[in-house]
N, C-alpha and C positions, 0 to 999 in steps of 0.2 A: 589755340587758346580760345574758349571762349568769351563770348563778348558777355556785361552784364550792363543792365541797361537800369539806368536811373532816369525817371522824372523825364526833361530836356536833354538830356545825354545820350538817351535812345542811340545804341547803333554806333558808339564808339569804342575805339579799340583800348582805353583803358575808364577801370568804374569808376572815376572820377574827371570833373572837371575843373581842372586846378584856374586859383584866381577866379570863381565865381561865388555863388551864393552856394552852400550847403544844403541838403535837404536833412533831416533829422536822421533817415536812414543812411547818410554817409556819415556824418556825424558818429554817432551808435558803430559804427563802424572800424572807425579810426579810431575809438577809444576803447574796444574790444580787442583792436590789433597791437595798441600802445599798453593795455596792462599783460597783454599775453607775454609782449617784448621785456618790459620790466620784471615781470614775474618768471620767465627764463632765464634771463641775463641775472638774476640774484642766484638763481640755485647754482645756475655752470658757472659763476664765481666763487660762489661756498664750493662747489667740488673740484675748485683747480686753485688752491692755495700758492702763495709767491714762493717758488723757490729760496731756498736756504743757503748761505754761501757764497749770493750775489750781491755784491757791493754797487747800494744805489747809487746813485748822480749826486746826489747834495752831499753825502759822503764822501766820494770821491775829489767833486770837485772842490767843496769848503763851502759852498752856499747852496741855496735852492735853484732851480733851473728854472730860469726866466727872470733873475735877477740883475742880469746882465748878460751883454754878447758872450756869447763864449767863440772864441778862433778854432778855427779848422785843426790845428792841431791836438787843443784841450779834447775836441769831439773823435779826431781816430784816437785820441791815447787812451779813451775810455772804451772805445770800440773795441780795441787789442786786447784793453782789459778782460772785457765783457769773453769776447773770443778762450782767453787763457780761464775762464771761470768758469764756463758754459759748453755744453755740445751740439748746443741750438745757434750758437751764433760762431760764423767761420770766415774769415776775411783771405780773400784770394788776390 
């Protein structure tokens, strides 16, 4: 890997120095990185729509999840669900 070298940071093994002062080039940086992220993360969401068929959690359970604890049992019985709906999820 090479090194990239900032400012004071000359000569370290990663281009930033976390917990200090920025300089405008890392700055410009990280927000070039952050709309790349955001502007990927929207398309490969548009091109992988929620499957069909699968019965979500508030559905299942009668409320929204984080409403309340839920027990270990409520969570495999949804699990098993999930299993019998799915061929991406397999409980061994």
């Amino acid at each position: 890997m090479d090194k990239v070298e900032f400012g004071d940071n000359a000569g370290a093994p990663y281009p930033f120095k976390w917990g200090g002062r920025t300089s405008w080039r890392q700055r410009a940086v990280l927000q070039l990185w952050w709309a790349w992220v955001v502007l990927w993360g929207g398309v490969l969401a548009e091109a992988s729509p929620y499957r069909t068929g699968i019965t979500p959690p508030a559905e299942y359970f009668g409320f929204e999840v984080g409403e309340r604890h839920l027990t270990h049992a409520e969570v495999y019985g949804y699990m098993r669900m999930l299993a019998s709906e799915s061929d991406r999820v397999r409980i061994e």
